[in-house]
N, CA, C and O atoms as a DFTB+ gen file, in Angstrom:
688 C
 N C O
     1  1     -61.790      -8.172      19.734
     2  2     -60.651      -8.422      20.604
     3  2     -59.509      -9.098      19.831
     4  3     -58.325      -8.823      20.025
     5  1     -60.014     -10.141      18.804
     6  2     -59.049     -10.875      18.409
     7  2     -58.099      -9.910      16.924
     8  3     -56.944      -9.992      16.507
     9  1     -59.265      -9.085      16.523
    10  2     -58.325      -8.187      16.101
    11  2     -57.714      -7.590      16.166
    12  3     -57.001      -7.391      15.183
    13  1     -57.485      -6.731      17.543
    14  2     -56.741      -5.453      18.115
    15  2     -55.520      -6.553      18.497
    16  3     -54.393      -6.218      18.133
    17  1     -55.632      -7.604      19.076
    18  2     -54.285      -8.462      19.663
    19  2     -53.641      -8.625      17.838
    20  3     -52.446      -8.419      17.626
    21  1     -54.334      -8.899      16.995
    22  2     -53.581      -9.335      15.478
    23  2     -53.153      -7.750      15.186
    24  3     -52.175      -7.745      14.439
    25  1     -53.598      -6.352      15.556
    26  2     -52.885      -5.253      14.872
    27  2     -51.439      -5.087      15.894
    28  3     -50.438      -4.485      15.504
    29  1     -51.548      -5.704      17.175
    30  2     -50.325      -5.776      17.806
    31  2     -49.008      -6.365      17.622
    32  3     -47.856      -5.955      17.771
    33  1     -49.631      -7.635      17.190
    34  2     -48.434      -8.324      16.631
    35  2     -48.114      -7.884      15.286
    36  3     -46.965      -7.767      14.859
    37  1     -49.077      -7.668      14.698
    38  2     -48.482      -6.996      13.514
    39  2     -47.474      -5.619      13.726
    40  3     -46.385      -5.532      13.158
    41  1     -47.862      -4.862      14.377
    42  2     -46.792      -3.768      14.848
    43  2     -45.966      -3.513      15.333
    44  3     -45.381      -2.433      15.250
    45  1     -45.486      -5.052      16.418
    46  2     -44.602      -5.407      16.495
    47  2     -43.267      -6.115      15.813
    48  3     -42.048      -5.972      15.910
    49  1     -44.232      -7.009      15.026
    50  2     -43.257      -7.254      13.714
    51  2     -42.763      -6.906      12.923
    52  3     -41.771      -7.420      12.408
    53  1     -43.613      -5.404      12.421
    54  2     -43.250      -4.047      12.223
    55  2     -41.655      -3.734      12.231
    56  3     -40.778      -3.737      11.367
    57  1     -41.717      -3.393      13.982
    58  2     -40.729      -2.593      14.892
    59  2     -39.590      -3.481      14.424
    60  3     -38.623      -2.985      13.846
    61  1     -39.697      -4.990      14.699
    62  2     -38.779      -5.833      15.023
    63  2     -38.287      -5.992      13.303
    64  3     -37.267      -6.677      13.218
    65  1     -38.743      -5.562      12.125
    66  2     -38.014      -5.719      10.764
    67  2     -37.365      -4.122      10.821
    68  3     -36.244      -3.709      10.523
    69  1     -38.179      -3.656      11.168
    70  2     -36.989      -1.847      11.264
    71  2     -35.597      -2.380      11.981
    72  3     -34.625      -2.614      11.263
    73  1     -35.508      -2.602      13.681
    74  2     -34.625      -2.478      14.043
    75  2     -33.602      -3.999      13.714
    76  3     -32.695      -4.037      14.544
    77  1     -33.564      -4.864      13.008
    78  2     -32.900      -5.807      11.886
    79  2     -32.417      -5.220      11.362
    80  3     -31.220      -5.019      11.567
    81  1     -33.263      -4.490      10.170
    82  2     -32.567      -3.501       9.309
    83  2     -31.693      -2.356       9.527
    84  3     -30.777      -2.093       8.748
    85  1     -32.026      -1.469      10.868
    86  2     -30.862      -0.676      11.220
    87  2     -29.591      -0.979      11.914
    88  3     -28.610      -0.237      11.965
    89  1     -29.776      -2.670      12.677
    90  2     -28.601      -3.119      12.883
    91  2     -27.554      -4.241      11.689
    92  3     -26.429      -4.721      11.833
    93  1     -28.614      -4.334      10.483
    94  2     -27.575      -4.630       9.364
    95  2     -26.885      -3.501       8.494
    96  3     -25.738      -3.560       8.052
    97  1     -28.056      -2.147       8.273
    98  2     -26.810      -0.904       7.536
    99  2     -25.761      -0.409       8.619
   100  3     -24.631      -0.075       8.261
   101  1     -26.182      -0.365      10.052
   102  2     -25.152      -0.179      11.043
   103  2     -24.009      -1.229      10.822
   104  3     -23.195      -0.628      10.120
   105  1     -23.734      -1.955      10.961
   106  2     -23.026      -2.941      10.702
   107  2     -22.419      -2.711       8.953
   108  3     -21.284      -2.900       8.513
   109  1     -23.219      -2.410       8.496
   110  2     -22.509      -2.363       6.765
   111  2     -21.533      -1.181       6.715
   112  3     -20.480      -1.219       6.079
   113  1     -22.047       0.097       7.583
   114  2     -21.403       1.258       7.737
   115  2     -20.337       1.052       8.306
   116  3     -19.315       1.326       7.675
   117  1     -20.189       0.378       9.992
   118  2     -18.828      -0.214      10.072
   119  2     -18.200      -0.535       9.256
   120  3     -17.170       0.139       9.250
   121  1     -18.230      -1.327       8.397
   122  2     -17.422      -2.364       7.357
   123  2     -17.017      -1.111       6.911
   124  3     -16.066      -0.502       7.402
   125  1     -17.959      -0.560       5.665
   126  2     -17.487       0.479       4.786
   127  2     -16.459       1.124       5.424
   128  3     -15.356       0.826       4.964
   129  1     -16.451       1.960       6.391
   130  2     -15.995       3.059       7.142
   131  2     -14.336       2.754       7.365
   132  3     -13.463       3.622       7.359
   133  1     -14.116       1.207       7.574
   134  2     -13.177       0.923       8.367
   135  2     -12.279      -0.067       7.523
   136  3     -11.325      -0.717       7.950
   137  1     -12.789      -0.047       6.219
   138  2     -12.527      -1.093       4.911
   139  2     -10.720      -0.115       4.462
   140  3     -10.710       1.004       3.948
   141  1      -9.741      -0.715       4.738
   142  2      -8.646      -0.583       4.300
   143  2      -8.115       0.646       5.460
   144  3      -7.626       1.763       5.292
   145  1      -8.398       0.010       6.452
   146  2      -7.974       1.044       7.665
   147  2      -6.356       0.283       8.278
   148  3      -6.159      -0.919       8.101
   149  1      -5.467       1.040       8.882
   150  2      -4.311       0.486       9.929
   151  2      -4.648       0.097      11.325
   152  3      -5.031       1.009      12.057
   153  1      -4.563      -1.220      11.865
   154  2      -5.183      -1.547      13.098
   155  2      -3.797      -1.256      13.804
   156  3      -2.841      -1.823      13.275
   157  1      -3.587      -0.646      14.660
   158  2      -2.418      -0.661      15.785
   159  2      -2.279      -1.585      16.746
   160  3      -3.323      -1.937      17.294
   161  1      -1.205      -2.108      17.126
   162  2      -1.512      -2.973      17.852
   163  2      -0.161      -2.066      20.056
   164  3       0.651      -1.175      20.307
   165  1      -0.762      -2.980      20.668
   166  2      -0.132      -3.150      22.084
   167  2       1.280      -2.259      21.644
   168  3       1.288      -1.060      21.922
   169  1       2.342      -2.800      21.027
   170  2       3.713      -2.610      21.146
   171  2       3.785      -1.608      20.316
   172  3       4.931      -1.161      20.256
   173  1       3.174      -1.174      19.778
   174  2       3.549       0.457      18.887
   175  2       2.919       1.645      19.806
   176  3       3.577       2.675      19.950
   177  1       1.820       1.523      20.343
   178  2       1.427       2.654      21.315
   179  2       2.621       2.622      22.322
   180  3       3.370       3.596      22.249
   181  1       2.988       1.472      23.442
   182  2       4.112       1.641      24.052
   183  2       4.905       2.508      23.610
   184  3       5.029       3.702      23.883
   185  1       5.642       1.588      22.637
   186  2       6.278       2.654      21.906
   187  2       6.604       3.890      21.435
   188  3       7.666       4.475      21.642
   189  1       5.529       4.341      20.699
   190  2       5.388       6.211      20.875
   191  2       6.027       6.587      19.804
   192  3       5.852       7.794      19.642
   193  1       6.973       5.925      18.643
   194  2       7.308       6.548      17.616
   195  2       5.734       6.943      16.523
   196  3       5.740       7.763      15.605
   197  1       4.847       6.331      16.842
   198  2       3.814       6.260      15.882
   199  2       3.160       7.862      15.699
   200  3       2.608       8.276      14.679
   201  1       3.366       8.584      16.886
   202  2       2.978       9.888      17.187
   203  2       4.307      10.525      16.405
   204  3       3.820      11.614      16.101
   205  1       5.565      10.556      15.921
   206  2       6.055      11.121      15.020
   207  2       5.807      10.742      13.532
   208  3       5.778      11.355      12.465
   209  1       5.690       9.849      13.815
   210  2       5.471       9.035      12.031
   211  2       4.079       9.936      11.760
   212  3       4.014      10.590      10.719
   213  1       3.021       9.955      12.672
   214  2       1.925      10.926      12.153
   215  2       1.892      12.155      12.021
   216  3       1.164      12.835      11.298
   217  1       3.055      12.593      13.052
   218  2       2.911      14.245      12.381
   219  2       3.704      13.948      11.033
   220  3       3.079      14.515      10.137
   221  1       4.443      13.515      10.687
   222  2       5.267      13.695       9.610
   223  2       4.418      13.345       8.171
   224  3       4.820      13.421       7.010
   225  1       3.112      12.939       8.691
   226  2       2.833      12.061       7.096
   227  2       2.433      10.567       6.994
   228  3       1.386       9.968       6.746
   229  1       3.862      10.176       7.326
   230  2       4.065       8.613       7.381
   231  2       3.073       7.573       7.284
   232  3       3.142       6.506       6.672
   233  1       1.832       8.204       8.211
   234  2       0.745       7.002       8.521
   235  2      -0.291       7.368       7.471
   236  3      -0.786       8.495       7.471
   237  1      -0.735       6.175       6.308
   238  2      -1.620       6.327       5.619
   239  2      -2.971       6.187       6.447
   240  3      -3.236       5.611       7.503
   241  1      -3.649       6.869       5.636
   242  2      -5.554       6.398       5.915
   243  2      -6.166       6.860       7.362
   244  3      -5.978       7.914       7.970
   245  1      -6.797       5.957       7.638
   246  2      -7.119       5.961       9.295
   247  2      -6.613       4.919      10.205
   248  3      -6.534       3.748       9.834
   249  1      -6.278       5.290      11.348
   250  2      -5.854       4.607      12.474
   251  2      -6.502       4.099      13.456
   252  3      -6.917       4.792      14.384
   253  1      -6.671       2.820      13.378
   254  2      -8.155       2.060      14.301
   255  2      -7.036       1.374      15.771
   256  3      -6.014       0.697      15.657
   257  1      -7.561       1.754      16.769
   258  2      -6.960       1.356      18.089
   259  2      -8.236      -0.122      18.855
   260  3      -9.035       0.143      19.753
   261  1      -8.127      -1.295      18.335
   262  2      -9.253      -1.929      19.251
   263  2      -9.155      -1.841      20.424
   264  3      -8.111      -1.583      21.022
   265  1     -10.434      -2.082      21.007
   266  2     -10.501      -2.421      22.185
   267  2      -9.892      -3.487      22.579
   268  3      -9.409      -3.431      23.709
   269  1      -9.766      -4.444      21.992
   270  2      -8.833      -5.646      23.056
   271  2      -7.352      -4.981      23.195
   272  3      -6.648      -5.443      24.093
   273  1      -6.849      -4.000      22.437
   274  2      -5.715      -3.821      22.870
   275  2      -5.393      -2.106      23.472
   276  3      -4.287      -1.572      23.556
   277  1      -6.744      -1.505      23.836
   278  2      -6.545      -1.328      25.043
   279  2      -6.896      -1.825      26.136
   280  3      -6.399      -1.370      27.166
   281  1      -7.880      -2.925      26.195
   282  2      -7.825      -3.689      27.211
   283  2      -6.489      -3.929      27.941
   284  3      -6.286      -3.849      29.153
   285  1      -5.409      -4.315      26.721
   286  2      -4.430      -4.808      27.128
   287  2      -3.636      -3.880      28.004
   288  3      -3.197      -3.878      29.154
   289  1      -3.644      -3.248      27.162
   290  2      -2.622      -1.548      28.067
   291  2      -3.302      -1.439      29.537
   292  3      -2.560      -1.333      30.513
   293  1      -4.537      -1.462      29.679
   294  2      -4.934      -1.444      30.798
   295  2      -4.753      -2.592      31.703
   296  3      -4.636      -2.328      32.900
   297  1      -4.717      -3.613      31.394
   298  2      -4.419      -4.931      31.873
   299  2      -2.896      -4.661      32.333
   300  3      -2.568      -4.977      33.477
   301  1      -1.883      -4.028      31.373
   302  2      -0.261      -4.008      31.712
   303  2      -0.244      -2.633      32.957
   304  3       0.424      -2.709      33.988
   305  1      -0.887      -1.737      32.689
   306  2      -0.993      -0.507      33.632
   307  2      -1.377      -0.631      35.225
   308  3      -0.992       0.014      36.200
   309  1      -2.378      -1.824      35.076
   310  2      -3.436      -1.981      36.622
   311  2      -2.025      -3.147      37.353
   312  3      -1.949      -3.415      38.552
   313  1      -1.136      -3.627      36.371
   314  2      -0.308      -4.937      36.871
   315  2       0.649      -4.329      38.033
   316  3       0.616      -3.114      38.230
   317  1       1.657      -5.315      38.946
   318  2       2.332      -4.682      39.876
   319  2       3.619      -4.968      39.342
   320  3       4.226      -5.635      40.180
   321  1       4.492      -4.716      38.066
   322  2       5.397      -4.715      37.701
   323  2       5.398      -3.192      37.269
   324  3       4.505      -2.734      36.556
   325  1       6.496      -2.408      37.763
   326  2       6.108      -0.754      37.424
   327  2       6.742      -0.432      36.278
   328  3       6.530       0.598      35.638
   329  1       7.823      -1.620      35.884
   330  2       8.298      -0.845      34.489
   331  2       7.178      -0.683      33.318
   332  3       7.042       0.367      32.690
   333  1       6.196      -2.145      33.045
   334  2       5.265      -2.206      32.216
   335  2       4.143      -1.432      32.811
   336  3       3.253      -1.160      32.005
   337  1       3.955      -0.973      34.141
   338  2       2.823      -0.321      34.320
   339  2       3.154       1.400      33.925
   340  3       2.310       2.294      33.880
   341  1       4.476       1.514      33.692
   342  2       4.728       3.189      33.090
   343  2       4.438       3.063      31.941
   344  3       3.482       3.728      31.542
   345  1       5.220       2.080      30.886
   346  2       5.040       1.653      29.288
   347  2       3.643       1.603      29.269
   348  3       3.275       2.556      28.582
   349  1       2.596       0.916      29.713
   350  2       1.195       0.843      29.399
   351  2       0.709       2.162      29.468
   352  3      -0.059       2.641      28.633
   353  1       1.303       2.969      30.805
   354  2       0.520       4.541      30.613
   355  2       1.078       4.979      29.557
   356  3       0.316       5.479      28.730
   357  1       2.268       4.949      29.297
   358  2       2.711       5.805      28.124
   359  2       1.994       5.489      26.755
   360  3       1.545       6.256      25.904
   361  1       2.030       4.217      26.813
   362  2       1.008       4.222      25.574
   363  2      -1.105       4.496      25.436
   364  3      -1.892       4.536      24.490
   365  1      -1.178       4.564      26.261
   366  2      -2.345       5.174      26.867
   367  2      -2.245       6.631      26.487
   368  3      -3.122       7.233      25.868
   369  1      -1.106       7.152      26.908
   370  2      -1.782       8.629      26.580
   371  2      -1.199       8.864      25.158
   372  3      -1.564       9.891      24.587
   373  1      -0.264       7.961      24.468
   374  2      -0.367       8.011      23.110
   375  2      -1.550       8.099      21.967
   376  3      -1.770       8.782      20.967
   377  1      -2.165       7.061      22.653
   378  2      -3.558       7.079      22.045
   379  2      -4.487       8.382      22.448
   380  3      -5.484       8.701      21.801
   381  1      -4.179       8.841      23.208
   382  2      -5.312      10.123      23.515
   383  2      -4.568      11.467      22.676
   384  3      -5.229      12.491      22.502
   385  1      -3.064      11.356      22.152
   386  2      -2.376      12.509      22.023
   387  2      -2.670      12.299      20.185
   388  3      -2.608      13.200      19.348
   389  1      -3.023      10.687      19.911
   390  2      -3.081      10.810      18.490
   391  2      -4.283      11.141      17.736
   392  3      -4.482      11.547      16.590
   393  1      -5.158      10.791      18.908
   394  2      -6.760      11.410      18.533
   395  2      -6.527      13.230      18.535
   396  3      -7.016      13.840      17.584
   397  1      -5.953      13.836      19.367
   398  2      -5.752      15.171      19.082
   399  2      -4.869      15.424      17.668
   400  3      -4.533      16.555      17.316
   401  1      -4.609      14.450      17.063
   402  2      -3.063      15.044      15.678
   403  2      -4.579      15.492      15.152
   404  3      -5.663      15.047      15.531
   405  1      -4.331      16.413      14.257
   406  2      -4.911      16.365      12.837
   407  2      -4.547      15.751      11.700
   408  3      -5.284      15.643      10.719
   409  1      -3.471      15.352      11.776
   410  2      -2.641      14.836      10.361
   411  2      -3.390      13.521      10.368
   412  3      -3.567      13.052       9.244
   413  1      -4.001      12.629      11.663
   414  2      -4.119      11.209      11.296
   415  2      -6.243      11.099      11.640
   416  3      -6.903      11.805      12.402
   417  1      -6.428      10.660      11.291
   418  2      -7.771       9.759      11.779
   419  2      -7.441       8.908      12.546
   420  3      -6.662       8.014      12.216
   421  1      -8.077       9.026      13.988
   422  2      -7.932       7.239      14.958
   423  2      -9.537       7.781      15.286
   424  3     -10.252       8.760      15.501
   425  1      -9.458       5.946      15.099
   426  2     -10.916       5.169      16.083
   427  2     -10.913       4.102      16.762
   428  3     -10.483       3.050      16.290
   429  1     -11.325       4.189      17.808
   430  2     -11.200       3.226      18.963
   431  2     -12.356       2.586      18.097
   432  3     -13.235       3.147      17.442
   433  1     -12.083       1.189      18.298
   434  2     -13.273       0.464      17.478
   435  2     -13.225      -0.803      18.419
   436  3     -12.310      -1.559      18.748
   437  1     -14.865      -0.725      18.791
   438  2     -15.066      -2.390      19.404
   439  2     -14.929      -3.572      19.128
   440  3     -16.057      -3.943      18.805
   441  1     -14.189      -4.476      19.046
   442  2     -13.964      -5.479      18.381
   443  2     -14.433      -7.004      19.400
   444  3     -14.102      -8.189      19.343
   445  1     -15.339      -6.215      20.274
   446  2     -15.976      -7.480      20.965
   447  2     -15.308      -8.767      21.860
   448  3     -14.387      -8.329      22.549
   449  1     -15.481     -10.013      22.017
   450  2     -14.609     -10.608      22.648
   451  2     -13.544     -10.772      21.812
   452  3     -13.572     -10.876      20.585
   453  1     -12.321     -10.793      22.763
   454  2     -10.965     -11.760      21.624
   455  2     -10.409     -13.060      23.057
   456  3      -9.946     -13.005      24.197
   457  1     -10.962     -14.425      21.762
   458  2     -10.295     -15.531      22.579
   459  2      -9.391     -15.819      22.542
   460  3      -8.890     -16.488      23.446
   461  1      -8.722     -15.433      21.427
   462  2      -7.401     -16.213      20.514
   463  2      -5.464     -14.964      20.932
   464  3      -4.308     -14.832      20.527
   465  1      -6.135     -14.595      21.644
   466  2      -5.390     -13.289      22.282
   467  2      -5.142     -12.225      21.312
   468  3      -5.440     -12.664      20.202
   469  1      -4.831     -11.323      21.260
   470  2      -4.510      -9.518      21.271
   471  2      -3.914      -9.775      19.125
   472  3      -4.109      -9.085      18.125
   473  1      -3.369     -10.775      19.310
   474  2      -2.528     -10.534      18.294
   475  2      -2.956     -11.407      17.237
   476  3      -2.427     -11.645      16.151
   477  1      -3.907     -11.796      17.707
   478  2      -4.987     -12.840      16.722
   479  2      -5.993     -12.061      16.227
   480  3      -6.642     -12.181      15.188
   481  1      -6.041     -11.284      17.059
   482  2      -7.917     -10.350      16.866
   483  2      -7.272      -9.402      16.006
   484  3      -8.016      -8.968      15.126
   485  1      -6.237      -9.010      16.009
   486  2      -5.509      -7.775      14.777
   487  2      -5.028      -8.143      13.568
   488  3      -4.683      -7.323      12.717
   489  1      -4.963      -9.721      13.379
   490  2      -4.781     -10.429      12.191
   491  2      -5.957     -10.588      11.706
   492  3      -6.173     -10.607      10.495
   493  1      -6.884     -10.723      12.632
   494  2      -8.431     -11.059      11.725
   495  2      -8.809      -9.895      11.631
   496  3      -8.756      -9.792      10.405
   497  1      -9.293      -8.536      12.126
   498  2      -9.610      -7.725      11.408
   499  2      -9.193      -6.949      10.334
   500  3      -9.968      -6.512       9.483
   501  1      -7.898      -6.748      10.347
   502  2      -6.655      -6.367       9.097
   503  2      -7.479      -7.787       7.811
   504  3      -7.462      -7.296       6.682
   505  1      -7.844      -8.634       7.797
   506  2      -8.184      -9.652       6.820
   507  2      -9.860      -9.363       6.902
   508  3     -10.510      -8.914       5.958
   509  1     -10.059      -9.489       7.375
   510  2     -11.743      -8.859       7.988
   511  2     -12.346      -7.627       6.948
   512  3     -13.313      -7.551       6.191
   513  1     -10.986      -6.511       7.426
   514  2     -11.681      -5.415       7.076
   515  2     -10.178      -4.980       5.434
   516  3      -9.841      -3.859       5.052
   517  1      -9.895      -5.747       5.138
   518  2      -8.749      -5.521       4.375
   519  2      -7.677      -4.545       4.405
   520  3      -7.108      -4.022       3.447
   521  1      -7.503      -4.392       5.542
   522  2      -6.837      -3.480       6.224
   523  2      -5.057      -3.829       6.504
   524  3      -4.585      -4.898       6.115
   525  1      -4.277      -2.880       7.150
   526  2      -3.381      -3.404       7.095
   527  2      -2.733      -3.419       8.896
   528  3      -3.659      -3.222       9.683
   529  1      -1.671      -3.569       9.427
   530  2      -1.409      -4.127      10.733
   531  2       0.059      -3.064      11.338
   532  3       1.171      -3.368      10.905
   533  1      -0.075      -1.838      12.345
   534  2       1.021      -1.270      12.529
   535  2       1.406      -1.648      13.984
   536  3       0.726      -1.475      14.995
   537  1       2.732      -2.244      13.867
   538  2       3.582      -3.070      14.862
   539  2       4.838      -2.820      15.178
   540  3       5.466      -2.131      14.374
   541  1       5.354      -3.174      16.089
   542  2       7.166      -2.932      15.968
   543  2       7.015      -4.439      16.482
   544  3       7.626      -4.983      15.563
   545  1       6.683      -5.320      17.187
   546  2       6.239      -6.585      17.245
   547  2       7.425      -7.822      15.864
   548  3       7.355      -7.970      14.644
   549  1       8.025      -8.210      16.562
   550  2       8.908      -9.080      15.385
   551  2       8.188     -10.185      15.266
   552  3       8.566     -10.756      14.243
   553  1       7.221     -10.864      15.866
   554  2       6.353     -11.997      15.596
   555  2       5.382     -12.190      14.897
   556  3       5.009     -13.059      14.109
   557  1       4.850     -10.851      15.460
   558  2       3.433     -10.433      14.455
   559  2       3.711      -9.714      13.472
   560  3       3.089     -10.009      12.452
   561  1       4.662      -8.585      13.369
   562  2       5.183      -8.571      11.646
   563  2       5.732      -9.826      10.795
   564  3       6.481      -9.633       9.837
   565  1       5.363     -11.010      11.149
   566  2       6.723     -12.356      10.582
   567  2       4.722     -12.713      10.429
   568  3       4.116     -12.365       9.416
   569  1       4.328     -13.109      11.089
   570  2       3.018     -14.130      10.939
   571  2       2.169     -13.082       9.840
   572  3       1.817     -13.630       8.795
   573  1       1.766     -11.407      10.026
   574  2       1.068     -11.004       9.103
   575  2       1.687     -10.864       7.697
   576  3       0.880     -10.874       6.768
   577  1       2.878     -10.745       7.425
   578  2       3.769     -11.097       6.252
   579  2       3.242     -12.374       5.220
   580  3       2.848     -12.429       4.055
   581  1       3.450     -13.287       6.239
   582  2       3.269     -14.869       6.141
   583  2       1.834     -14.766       5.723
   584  3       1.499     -15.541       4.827
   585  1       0.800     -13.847       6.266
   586  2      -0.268     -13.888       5.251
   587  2      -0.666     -12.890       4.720
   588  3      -1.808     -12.460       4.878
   589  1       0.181     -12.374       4.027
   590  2       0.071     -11.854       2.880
   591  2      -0.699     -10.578       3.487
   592  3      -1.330      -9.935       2.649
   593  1      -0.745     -10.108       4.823
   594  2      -1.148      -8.865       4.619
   595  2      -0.347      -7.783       5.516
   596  3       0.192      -7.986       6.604
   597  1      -0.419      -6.404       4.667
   598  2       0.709      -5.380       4.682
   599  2       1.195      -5.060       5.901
   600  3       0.120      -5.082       6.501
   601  1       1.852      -4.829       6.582
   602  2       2.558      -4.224       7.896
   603  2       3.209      -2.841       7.816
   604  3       4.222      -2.625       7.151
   605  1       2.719      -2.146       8.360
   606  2       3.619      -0.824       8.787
   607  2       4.317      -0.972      10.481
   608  3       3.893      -0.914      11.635
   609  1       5.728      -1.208       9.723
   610  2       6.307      -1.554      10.955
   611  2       7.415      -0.140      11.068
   612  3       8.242       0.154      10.205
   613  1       7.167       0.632      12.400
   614  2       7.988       1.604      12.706
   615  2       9.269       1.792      12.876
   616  3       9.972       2.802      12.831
   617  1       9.585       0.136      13.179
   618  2      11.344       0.515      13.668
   619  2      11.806      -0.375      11.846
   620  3      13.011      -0.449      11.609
   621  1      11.153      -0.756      11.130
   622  2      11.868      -0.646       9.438
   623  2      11.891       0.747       8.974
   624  3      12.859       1.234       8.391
   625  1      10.548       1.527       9.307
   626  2      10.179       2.814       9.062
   627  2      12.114       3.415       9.492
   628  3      12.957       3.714       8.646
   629  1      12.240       3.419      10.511
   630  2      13.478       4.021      11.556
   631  2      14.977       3.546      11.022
   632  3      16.099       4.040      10.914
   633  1      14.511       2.669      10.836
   634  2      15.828       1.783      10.048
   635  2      16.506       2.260       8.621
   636  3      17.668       2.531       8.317
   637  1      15.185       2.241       7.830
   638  2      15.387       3.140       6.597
   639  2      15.553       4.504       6.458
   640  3      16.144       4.868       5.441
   641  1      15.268       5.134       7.040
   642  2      15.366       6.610       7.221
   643  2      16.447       6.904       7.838
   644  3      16.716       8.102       7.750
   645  1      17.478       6.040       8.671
   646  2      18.394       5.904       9.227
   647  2      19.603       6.781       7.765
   648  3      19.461       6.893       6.548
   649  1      20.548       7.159       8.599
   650  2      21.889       7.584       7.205
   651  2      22.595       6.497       7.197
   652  3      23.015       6.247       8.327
   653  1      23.014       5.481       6.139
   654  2      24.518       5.042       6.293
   655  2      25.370       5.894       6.539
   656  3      25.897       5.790       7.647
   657  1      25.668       6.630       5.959
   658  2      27.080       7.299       6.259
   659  2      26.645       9.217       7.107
   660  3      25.675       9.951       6.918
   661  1      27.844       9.385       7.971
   662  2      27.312      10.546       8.583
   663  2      28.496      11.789       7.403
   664  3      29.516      11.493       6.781
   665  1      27.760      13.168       7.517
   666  2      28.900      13.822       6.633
   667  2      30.192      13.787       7.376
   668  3      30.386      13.855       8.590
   669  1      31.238      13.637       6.150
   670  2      32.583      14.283       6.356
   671  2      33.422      12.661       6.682
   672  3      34.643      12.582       6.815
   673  1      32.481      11.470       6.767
   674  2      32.745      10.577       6.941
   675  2      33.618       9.604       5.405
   676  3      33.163       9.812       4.280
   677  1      34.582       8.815       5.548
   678  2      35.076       8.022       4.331
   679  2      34.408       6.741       4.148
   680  3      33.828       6.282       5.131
   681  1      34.395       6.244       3.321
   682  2      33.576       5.015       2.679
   683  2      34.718       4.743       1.362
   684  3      35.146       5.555       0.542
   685  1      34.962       3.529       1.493
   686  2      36.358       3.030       0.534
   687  2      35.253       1.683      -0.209
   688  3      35.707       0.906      -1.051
């Protein structure tokens, strides 16, 4: 008797070092997978230039959408202010129109609780995963600057691509 209960626990302890181990290469595969990825944040899906910048090229690598910030969109969409509840859909179906591009990679990626709000949790994984941060956001392009990590910001994107001068025009 006392042996069959000792081949149990043993086979259980078994089970329980397998599934450790498949939730640490799971977890390593995240990392890998998502190691120098663009996290998007709230105000660029609104937005919607990000869906031209990808057909064109523009967006390097892959495009990671967390969950806290569609939480957020959904949070601005379910609200009873209708201007932000159109902007939240619109960026809602941005995200569904960029998973159809071919030109870009997006992944909705779980990023679990965020206490520190929306724009904290996209600074730590951009540093997390060495990744970089796409915003039109003037706060959070100024704070991820400030640490030293890269921003693809759409309306500099817009700015630069802009003409100084239109043809036929003088310049003295």
């Amino acid at each position: 008797f006392m042996e069959t209960i000792f081949y149990i626990l043993f086979a259980l302890m078994q089970v329980q070092l397998f599934v450790i181990i498949a939730l640490l290469l799971r977890g390593q595969a995240s990392m890998t997978r998502l190691k120098g990825a663009c996290f998007v944040d709230t105000s660029t899906l609104i937005d919607g230039r990000i869906m031209d910048a990808a057909r064109a090229g523009f967006v390097p690598g892959r495009l990671v959408v967390p969950r806290s910030v569609l939480a957020e969109l959904q949070l601005l969409a379910d609200g009873s202010d209708s201007d932000k509840r159109a902007r939240a859909r619109h960026g809602l179906d941005v995200v569904r129109s960029l998973k159809d591009l071919d030109e870009v990679e997006v992944t909705i990626f779980d990023d679990g609780k965020f206490k520190d709000g929306v724009d904290n949790q996209l600074l730590h994984l951009a540093r997390s995963y060495q990744g970089s941060i796409c915003t039109i956001d003037y706060n959070l392009n100024k704070v991820a600057k400030a640490e030293s990590l890269p921003v693809l910001n759409i309306n500099e994107l817009a700015k630069n691509l802009r003409m100084n001068f239109l043809p036929g025009e003088r310049a003295s």
